[in-house]
VORO-297407 format. One record per residue: residue number from 1; x, y, z of N, C-alpha, C in turn. Coordinates in steps of 0.02 Angstrom, whole numbers. Example, Ala and Ser with C-alpha at 12.3 -4.5 7.8 and 13.67 -1.06 7.14 Angstrom:
[rec 1, [660, -284, 390], [615, -225, 390], [660, -165, 390]];
[rec 2, [642, -112, 354], [684, -53, 357], [645, 2, 394]];
***
This chain:
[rec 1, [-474, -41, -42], [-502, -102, -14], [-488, -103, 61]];
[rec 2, [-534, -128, 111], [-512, -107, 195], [-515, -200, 195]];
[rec 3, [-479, -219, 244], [-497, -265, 267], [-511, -273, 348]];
[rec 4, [-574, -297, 389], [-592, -297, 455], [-564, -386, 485]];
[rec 5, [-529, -359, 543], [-515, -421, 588], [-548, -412, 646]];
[rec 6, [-586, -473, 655], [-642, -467, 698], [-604, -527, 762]];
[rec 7, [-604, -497, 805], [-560, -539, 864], [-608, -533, 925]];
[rec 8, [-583, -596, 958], [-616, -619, 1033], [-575, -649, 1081]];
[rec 9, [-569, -656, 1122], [-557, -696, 1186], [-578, -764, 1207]];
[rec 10, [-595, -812, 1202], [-614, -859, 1214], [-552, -930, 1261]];
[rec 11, [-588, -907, 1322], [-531, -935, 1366], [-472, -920, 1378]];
[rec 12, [-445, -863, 1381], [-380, -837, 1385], [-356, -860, 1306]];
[rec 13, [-385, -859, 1252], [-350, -874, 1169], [-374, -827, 1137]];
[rec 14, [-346, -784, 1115], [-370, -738, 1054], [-393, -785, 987]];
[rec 15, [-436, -754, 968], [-467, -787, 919], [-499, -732, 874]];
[rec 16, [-487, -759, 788], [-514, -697, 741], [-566, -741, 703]];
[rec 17, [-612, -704, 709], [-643, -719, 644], [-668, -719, 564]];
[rec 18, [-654, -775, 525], [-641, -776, 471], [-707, -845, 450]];
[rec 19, [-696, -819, 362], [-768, -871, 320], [-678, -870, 263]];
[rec 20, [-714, -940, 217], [-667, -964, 170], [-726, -948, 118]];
[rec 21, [-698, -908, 60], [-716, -895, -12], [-742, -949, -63]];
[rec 22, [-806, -960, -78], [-824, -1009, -105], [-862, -1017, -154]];
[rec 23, [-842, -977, -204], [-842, -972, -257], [-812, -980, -309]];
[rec 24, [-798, -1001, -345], [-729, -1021, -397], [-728, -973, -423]];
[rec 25, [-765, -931, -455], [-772, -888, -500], [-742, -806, -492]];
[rec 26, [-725, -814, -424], [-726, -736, -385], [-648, -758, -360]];
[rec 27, [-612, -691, -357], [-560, -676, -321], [-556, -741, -283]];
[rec 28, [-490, -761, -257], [-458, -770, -179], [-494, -826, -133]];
[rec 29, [-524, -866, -209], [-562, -944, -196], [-521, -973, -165]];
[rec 30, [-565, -1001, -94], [-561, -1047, -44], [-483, -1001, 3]];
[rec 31, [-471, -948, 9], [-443, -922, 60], [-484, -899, 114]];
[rec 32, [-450, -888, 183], [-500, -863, 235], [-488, -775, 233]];
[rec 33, [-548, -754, 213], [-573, -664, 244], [-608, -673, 286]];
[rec 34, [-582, -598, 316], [-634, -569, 351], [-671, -515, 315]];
[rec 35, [-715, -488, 337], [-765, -454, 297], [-702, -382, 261]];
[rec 36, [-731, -374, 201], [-695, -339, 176], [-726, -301, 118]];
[rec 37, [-717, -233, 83], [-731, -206, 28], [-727, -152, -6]];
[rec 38, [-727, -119, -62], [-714, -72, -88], [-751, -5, -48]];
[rec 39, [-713, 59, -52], [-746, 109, -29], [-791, 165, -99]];
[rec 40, [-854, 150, -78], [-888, 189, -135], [-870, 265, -148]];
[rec 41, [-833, 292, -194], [-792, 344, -201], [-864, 398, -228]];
[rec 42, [-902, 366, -277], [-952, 421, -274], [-977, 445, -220]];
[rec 43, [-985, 413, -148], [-1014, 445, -99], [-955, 468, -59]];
[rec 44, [-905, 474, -82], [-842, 513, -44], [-848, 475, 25]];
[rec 45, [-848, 413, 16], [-851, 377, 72], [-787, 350, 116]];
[rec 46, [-772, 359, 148], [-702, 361, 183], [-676, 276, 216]];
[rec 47, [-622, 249, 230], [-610, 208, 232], [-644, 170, 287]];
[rec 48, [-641, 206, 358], [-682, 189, 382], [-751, 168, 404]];
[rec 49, [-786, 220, 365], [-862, 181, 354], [-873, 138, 297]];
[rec 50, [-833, 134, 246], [-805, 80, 225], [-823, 33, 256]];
[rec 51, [-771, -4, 304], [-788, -53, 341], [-847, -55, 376]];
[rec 52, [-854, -13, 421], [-938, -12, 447], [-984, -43, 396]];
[rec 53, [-989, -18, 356], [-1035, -35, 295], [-1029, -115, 272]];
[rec 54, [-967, -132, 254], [-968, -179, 237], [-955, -232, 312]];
[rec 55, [-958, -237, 365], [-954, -286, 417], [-1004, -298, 409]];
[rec 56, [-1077, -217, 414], [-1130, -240, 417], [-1159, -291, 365]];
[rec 57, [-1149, -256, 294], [-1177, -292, 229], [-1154, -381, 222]];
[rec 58, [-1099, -402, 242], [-1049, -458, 269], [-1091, -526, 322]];
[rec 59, [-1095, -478, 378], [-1114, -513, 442], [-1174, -480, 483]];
[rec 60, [-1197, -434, 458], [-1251, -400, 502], [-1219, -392, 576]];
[rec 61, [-1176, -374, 573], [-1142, -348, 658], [-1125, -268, 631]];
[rec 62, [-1141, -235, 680], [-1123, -193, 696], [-1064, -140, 735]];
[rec 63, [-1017, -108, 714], [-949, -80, 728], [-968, -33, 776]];
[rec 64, [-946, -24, 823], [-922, 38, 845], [-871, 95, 836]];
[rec 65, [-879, 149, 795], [-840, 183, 773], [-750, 185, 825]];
[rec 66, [-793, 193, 880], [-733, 219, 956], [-699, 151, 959]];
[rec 67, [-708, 109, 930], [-666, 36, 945], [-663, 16, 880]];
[rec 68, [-648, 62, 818], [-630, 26, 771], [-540, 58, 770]];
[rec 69, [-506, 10, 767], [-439, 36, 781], [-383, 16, 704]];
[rec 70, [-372, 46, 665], [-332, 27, 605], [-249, 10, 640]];
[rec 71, [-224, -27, 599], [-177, -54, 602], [-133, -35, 541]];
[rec 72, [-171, -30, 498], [-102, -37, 435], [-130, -4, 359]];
[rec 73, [-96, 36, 334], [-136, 79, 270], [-81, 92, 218]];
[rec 74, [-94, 63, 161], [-56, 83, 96], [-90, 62, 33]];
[rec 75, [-48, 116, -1], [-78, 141, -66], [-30, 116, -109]];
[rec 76, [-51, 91, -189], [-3, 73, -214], [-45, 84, -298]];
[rec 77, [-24, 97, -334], [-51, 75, -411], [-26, -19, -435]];
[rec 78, [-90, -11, -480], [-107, -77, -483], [-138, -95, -551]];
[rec 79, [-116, -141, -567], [-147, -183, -642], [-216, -211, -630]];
[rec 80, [-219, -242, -554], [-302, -278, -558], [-343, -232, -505]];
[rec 81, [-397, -235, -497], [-441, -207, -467], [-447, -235, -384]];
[rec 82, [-454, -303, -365], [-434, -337, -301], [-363, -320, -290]];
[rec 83, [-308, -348, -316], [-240, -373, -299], [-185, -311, -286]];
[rec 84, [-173, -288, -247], [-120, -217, -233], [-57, -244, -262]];
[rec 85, [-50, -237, -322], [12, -282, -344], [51, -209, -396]];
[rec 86, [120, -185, -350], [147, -140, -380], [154, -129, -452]];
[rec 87, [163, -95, -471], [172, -61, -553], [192, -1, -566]];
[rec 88, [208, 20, -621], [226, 120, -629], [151, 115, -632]];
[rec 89, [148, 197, -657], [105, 225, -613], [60, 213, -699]];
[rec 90, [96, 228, -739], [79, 236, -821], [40, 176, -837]];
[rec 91, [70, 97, -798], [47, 32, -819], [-35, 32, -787]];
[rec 92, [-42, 72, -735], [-89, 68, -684], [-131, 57, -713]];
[rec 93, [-205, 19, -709], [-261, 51, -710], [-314, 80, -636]];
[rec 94, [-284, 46, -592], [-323, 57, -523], [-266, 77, -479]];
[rec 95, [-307, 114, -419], [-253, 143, -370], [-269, 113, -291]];
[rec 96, [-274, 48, -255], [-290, 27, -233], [-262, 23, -178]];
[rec 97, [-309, 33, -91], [-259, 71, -73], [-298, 12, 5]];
[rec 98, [-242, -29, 30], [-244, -96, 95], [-278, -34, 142]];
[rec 99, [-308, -63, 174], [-320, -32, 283], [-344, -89, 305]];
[rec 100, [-322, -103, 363], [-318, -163, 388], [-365, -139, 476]];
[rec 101, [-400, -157, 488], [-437, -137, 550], [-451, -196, 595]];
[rec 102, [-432, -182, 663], [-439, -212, 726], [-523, -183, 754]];
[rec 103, [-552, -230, 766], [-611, -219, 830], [-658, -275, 876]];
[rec 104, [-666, -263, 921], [-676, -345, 947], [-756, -371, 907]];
[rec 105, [-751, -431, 921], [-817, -476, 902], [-868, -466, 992]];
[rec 106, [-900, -432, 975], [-978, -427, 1044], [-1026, -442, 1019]];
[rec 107, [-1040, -488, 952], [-1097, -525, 949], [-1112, -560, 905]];
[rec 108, [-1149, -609, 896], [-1141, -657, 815], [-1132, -636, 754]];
[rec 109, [-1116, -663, 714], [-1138, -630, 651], [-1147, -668, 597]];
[rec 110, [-1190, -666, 571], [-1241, -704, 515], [-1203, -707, 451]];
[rec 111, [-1217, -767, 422], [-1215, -778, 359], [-1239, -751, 304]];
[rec 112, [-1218, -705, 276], [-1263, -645, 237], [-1255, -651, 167]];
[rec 113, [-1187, -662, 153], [-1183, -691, 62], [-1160, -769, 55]];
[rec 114, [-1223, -813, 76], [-1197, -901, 70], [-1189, -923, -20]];
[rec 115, [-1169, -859, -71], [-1156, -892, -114], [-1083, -856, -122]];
[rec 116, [-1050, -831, -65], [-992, -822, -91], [-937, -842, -28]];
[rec 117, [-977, -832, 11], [-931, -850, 100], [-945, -905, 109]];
[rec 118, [-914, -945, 152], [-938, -995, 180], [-949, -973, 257]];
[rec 119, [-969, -1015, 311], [-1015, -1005, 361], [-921, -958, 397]];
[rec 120, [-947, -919, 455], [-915, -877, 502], [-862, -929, 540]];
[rec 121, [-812, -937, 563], [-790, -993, 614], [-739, -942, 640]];
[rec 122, [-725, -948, 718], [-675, -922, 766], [-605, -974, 758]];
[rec 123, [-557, -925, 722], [-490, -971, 715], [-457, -959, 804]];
[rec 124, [-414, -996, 804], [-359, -1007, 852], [-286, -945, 811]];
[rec 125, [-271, -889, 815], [-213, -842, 803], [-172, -911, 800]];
[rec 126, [-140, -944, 846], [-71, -1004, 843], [-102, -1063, 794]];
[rec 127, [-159, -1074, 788], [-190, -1111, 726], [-167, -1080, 641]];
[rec 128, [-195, -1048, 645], [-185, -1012, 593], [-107, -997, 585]];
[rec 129, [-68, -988, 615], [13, -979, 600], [53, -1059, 579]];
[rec 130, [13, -1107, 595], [48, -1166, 568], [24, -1198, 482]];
[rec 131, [-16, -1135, 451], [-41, -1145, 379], [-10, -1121, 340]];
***
């Protein structure tokens, strides 16, 4: 699973952008993501276009490979298919493995699944630390 943090500047404030989950039915209802998703293993698809793929499929924005910058990567076995939640390896059924990616926001990005996201909004980084 990769997850993309989409960040900006706005007045000397860093700011990321995130949609809240709005679906009851699905994973990680009413938390804020950023675009995020599984890497299609039949196409030996690698973590990083991974994300490319899914920012686009997400928000219709487009990545630049040279400014996609990872931050953070681990692998872990796992009981659920979303949740990286340790286990032996025997209990496992999935091997699910975090990347966490930095790249800036250079242009809007659309509302692409309104039955599962809710609309795009630019948080405040010091906003978001008092939740």
């Amino acid at each position: 699973m990769t997850q993309l943090i989409l960040f900006t500047e706005i007045e000397n404030v860093t700011c990321i952008l995130l949609a809240q989950k709005i679906n009851p039915n699905k994973d990680f209802y009413l938390k804020l993501n950023g675009p995020r998703g599984k890497a299609i293993h039949e196409k030996n698809e690698n973590m990083e276009a991974c994300v490319i793929r899914e920012c686009f499929e997400e928000a219709e924005i487009v990545l630049r490979n040279e400014k996609l910058v990872k931050i953070f990567k681990e692998t872990c076995y796992s009981t659920k298919e979303w949740i990286a939640e340790n286990c032996l390896q025997k209990e496992a059924y999935y091997i699910v493995t975090l990347a966490i990616y930095l790249h800036p926001l250079e242009e809007p990005l659309k509302q692409t699944e309104p039955h599962t996201l809710g609309p795009w909004h630019l948080y405040k980084i010091k906003d978001l630390l008092k939740h």
